[in-house]
C-alpha positions in Angstrom: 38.0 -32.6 12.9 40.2 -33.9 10.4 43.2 -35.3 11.8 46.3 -38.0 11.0 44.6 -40.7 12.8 47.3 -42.7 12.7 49.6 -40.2 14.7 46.6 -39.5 17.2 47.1 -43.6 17.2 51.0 -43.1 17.9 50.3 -40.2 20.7 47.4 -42.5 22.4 49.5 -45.7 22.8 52.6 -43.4 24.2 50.6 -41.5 26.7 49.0 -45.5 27.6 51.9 -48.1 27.4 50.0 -50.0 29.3 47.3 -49.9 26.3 48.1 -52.2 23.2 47.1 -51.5 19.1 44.6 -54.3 19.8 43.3 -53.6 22.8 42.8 -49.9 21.8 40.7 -51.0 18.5 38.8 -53.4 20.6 37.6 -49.7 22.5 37.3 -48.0 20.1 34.7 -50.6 18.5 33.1 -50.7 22.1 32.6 -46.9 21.8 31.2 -46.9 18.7 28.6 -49.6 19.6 27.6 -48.0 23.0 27.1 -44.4 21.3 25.3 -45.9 18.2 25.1 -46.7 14.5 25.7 -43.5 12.2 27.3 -41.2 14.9 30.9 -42.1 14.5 33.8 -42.5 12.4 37.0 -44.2 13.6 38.4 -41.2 14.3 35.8 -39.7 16.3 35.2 -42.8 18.7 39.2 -42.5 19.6 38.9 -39.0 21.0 36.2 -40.3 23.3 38.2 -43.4 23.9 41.1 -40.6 24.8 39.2 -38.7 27.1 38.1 -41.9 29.0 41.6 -42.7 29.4 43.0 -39.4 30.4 45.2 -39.0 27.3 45.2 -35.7 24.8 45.7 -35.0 21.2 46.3 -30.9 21.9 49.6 -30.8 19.8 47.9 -32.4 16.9 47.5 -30.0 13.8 43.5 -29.7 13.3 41.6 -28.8 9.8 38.2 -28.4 8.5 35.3 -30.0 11.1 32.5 -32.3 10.4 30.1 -33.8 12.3 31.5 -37.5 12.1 34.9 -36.4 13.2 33.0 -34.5 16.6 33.8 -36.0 20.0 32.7 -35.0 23.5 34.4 -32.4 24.8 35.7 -30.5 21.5 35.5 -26.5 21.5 35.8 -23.5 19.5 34.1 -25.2 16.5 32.7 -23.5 13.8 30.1 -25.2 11.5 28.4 -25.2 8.3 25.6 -27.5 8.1 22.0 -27.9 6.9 19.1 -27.6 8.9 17.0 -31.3 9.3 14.3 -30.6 12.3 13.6 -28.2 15.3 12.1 -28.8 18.2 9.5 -26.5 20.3 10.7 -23.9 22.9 11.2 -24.5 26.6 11.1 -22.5 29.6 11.9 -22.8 33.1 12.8 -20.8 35.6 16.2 -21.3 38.0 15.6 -22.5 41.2 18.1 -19.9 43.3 17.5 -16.4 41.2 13.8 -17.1 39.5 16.2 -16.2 36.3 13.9 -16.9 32.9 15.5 -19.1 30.6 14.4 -20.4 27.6 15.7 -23.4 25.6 15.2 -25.3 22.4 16.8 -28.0 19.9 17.5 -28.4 16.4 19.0 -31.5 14.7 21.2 -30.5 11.6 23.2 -32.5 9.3 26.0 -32.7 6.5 27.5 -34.9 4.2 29.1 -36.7 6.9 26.4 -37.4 9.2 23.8 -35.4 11.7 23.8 -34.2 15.6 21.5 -32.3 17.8 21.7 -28.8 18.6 21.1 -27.0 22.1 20.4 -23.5 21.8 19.6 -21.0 24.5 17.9 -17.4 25.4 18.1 -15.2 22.6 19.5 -17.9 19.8 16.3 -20.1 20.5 14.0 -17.8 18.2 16.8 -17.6 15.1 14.6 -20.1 13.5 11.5 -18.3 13.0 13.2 -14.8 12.7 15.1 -15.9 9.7 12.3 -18.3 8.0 14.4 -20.6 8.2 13.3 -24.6 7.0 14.5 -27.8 6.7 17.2 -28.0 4.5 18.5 -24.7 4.4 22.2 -23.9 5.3 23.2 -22.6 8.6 26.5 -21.2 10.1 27.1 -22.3 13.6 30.1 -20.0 15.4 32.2 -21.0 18.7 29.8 -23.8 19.7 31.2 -27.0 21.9 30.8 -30.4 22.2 29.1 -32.1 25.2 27.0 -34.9 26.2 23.5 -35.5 26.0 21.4 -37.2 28.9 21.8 -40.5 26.6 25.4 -40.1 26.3 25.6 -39.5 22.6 27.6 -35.7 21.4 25.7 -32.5 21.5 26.3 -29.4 20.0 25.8 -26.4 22.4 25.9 -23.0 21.9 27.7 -20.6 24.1 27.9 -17.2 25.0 29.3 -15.5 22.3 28.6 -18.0 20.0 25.7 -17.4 17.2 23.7 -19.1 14.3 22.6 -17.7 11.1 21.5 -18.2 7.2 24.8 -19.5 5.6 25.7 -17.0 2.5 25.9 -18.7 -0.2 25.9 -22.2 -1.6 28.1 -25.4 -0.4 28.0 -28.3 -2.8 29.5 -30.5 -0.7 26.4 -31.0 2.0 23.2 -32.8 -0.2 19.9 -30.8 0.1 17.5 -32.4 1.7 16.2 -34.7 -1.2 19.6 -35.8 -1.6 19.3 -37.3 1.8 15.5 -38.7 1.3 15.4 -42.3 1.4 11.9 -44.0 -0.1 10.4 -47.2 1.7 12.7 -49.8 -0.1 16.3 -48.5 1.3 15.0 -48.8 4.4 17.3 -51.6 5.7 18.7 -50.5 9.3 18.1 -48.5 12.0 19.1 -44.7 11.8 18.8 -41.4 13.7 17.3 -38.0 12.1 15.9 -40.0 8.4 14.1 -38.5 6.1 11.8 -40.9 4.5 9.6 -40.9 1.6 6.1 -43.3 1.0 2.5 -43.5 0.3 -0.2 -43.3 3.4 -1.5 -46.5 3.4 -3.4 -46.2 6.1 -5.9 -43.3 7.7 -4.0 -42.1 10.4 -5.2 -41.9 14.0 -4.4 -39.3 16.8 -4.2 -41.9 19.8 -4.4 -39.9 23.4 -1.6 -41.5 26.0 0.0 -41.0 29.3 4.1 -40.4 29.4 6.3 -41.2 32.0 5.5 -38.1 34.0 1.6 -38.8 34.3 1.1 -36.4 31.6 -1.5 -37.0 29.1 0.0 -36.5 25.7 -1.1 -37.3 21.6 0.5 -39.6 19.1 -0.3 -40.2 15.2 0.0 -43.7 14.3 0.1 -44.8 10.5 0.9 -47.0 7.6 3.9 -45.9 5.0 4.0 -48.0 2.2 6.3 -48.1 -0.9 4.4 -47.5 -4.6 3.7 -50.9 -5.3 2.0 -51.2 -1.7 4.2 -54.4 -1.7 6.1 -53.0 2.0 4.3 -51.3 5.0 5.9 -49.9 7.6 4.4 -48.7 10.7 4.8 -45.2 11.7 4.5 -43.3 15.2 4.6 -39.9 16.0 5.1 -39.0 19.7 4.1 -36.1 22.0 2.9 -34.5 18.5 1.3 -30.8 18.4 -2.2 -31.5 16.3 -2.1 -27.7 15.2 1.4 -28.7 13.0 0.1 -31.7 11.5 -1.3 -31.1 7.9 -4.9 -30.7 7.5 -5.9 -33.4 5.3 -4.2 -37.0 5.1 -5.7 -39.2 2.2 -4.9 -43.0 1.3 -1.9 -42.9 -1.1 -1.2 -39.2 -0.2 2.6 -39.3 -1.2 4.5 -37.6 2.1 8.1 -37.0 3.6 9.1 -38.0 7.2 12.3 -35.7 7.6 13.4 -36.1 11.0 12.6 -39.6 12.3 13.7 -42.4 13.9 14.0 -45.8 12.1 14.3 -48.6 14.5 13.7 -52.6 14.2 9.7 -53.4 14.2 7.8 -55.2 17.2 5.4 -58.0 16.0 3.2 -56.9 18.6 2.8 -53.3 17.4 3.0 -54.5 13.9 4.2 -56.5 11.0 7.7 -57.6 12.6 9.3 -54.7 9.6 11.4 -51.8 10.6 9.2 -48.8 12.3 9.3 -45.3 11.4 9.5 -43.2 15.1 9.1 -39.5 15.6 8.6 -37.0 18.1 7.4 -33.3 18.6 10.5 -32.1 16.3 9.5 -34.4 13.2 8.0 -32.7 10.0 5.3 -34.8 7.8 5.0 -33.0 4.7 2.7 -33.6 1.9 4.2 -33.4 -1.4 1.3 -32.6 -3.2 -0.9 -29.6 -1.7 -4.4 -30.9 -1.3 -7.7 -28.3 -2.3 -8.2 -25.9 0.4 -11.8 -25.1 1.7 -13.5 -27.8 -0.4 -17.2 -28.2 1.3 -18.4 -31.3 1.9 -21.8 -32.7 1.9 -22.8 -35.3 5.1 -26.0 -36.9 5.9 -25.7 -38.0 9.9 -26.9 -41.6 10.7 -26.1 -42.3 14.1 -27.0 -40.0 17.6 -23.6 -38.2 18.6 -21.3 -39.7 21.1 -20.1 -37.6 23.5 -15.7 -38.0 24.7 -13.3 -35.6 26.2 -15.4 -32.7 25.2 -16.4 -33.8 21.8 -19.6 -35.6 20.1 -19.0 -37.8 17.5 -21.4 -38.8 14.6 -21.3 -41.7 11.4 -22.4 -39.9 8.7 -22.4 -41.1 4.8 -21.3 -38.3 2.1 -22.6 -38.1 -1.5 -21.0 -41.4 -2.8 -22.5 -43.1 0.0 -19.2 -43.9 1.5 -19.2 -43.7 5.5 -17.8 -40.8 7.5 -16.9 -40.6 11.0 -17.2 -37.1 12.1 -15.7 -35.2 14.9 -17.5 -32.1 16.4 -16.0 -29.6 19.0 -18.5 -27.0 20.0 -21.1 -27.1 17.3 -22.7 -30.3 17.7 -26.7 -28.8 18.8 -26.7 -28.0 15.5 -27.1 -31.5 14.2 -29.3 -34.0 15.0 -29.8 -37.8 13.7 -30.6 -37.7 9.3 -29.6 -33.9 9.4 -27.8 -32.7 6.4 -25.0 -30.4 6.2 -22.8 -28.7 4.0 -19.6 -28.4 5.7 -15.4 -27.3 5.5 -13.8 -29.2 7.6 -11.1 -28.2 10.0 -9.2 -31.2 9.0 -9.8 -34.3 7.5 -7.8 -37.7 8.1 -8.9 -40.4 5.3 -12.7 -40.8 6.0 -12.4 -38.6 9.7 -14.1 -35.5 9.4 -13.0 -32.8 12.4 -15.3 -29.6 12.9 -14.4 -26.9 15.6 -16.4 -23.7 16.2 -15.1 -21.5 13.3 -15.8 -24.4 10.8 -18.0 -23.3 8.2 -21.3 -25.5 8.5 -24.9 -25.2 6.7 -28.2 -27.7 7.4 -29.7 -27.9 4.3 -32.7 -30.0 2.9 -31.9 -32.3 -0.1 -34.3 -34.9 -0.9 -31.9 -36.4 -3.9 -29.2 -37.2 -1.2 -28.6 -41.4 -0.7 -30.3 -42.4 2.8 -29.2 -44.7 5.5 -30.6 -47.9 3.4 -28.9 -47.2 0.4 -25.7 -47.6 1.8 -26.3 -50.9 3.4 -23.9 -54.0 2.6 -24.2 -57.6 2.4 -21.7 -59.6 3.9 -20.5 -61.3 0.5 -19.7 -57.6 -0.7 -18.0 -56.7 2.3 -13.9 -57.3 0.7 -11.5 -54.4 1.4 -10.1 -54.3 4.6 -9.9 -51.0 6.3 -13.1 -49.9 4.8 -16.0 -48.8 7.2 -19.6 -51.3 6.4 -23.2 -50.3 7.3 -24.4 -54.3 8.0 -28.2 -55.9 8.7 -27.7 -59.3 9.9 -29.0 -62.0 12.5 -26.7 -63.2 15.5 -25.8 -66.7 14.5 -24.3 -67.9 17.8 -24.2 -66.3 21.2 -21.6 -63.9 21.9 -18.6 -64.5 23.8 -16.5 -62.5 26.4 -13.3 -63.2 27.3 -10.2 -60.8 29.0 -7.2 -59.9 27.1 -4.1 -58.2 27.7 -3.3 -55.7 25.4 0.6 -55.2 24.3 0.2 -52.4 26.6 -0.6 -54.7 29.5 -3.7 -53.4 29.8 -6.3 -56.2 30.8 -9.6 -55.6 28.6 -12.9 -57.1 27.5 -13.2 -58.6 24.0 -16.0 -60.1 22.9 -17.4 -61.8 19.3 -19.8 -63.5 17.5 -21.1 -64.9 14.1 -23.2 -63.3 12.0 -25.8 -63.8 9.0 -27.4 -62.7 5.9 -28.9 -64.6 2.7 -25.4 -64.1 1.2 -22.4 -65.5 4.3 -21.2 -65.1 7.6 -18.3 -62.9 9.1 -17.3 -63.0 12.8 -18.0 -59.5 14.6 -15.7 -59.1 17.8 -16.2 -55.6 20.1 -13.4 -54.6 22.1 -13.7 -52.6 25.9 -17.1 -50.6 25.8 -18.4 -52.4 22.4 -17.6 -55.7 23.9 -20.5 -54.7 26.4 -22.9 -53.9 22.9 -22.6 -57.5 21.8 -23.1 -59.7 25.2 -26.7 -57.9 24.9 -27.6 -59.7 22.0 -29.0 -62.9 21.4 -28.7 -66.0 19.0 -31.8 -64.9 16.4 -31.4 -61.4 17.1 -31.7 -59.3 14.1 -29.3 -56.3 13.9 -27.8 -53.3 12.0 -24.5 -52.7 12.5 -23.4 -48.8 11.2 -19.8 -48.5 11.6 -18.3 -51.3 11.6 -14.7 -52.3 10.1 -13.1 -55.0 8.0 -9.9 -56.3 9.5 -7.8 -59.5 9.1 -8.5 -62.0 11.9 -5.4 -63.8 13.5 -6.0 -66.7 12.0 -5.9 -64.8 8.2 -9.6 -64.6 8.2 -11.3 -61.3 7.6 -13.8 -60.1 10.4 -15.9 -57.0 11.7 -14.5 -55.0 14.4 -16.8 -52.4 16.2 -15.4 -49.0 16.8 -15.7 -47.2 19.6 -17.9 -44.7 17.8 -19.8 -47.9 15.9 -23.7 -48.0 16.3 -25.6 -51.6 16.9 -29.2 -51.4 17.3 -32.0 -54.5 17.1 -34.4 -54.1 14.4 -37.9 -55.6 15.1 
């Protein structure tokens, strides 16, 4: 709401003589820092100042809203804004009349700044039955201001209040590349961001257990800028696999919109800012990758069997290694089997089949084998790459317990080994920690599956994989 601020100033410090100018800036400033960086003007932290202090600005002449000027407690506002992110639908049921209700949130934003959403019954499906996406404009009617659970505004929605398409055009709210910010101008933290960057790394879909024993999914990732000069970690909470794209590549250009930018953790990463999200963030790709491409795969390893799936190593055409994921089909395949595939979804050098995936064994006696693909240790270079390794054990493997940064306490266990060209330490974490204490000094191994990391101490090493293979060779 667009008010005289310094007259709201004026009514304040008469309805509070006790209250001085300074000691009224020095609560406003408070306010601000308690509710958070990019939520409010001035102007908005003094009406929540106001209503802490029992005063009222209700004579005051009131113009045009936007979401800066907002303050808990404001009413009767009407709204036009762009659409940034929505979340899934709730339900529950009330306690005394087994009444059905159903619930959602969407964050929308204008030129001013962005807020959350509560809608309920009816209004919760507006989204899908007008098509609408991120960025378009929307039109919210008699909505009110209250607050959250972590004491920042929300907008709710009341009876008689409603949301839909806005006609027409408004200049004055950027589209949603106008509020796109690319790896580099990242520089504090922020609510709802959109943010631009290359994958840099192969994202993973790590399984987890929330505060309410619940098991849940993340996707955890690199975003780097186009020189590949900045990384910043990103993580995806509570995500919905089924709205994730379908194929993530290295260098895959993408957009973030609805994130959280927060200050990095050294443990989790690289110490630089960290790009946060939850089941109401977007990733979309910017470029549209080749639908129902089939893919050729010669399996190396015996499946692995976890939660329901069997996982293979497999090497494709190129003789570059896949990992492969199957769910339901796997008696299909068996160990130097080769099939023609289209995957269900592909992350980087993860391959995922489910039932209705098209697969086809076929026999194809040009196709690169298991030792064509095999690497010595002075070729092994790019970190993040996948090696198939035969090598002798150069020193007897040792086990130690760590704890993770998730306090976990687990077994980690390495060792140093050989060809005719170097040596490269080999470290097994948990269950492939138990792989290596098997060995012995003068064993002589192959290793399928293994990947290049950067030691702590800057040094490159080979890390087993859950899903790596180590065998002796006689």
């Amino acid at each position: 709401m667009s008010l005289d601020f310094k007259k709201m100033i004026d009514i304040l410090l008469e309805q509070k003589p006790d209250i001085n100018l300074e000691q009224l800036k020095e609560l406003i400033e408070e306010k601000k820092r308690k509710i958070g960086a990019g939520y409010l003007t001035d102007q908005g932290a003094l009406f929540l100042v106001a209503a802490d202090l029992g005063a009222s600005f209700d004579n005051v002449q009131r113009t045009k809203r936007g979401i800066k000027d907002l303050y808990i407690g404001a009413r009767d506002l009407d709204l036009t804004v762009r659409l940034l992110s929505t979340y899934p639908i709730r339900v529950f049921t009330k306690r005394d009349t087994n009444e059905r209700i159903e619930n959602r949130t969407i964050s929308v934003y204008d030129a001013g700044g962005s807020i959350k959403v509560r809608l309920w019954d009816n209004l919760t499906h507006v989204i899908e039955e007008n098509r609408l996406k991120p960025g378009d404009l929307i039109q919210l009617n008699n909505c009110y201001v209250k607050s959250a659970l972590n004491g920042k505004p929300i907008i709710n929605i009341g009876e008689g209040g409603n949301i839909y398409p806005y006609e027409g055009n408004d200049i004055t709210i950027p589209d949603l590349d106008g509020i796109t910010s690319n790896i580099d101008n990242v520089k504090s933290e922020k609510e709802n961001a959109v943010i631009s960057g290359l994958i840099s790394s192969i994202p993973r879909i790590i399984e987890f257990t929330d505060s309410r024993g619940e098991r849940k999914k993340s996707l955890q990732t690199m975003l780097s800028n186009d020189s590949g000069d900045r990384k910043l970690r990103v993580a995806l909470w509570n995500i919905d696999e089924d709205s994730l794209p379908k194929f993530f590549q290295i260098n895959f250009p993408v957009r973030i919109i609805g994130a959280r930018i927060k200050e990095g953790n050294l443990q989790y990463g690289n110490g630089d800012y960290e790009i946060h999200g939850d089941e109401g963030t977007i990733i979309e790709l910017k470029e549209k990758p080749q639908d129902y491409e089939v893919h050729s795969i010669r399996i190396i390893t015996d499946g692995r069997t976890e939660n329901g799936t069997v996982n293979y190593i497999g090497i494709d055409k190129d003789k570059n290694l896949v990992y492969v994921n199957f769910q339901g089909i796997s008696d299909k395949v068996t160990l130097n089997s080769i099939m023609d595939c289209i995957p269900s979804r592909i992350f980087g050098n993860m391959v995922f089949l489910k039932e209705d995936s098209y697969l086809e064994l076929v026999e194809n006696d040009s196709f690169p084998g298991l030792e064509e693909c095999i690497s010595k240790i002075k070729d092994i270079k790019t970190v993040g790459d996948s090696y198939i390794i035969e090598s002798i054990i150069l020193q007897q493997p040792n086990t130690t317990q760590v704890n993770t940064k998730n306090g976990e306490l687990v077994s980690v266990a390495d060792t140093l080994i050989g060809d005719d060209t170097g040596e490269i330490r080999l470290v097994g974490w948990r269950d492939s920690s138990n792989e290596l204490e098997k060995l012995k000094v003068g064993d002589r191994v192959r290793i399928i599956g293994a990947l290049l990391n950067t030691g702590r101490e800057g040094k490159l090493e080979l890390t087993l994989r859950k899903d790596s293979s180590i065998s002796n060779l006689l």
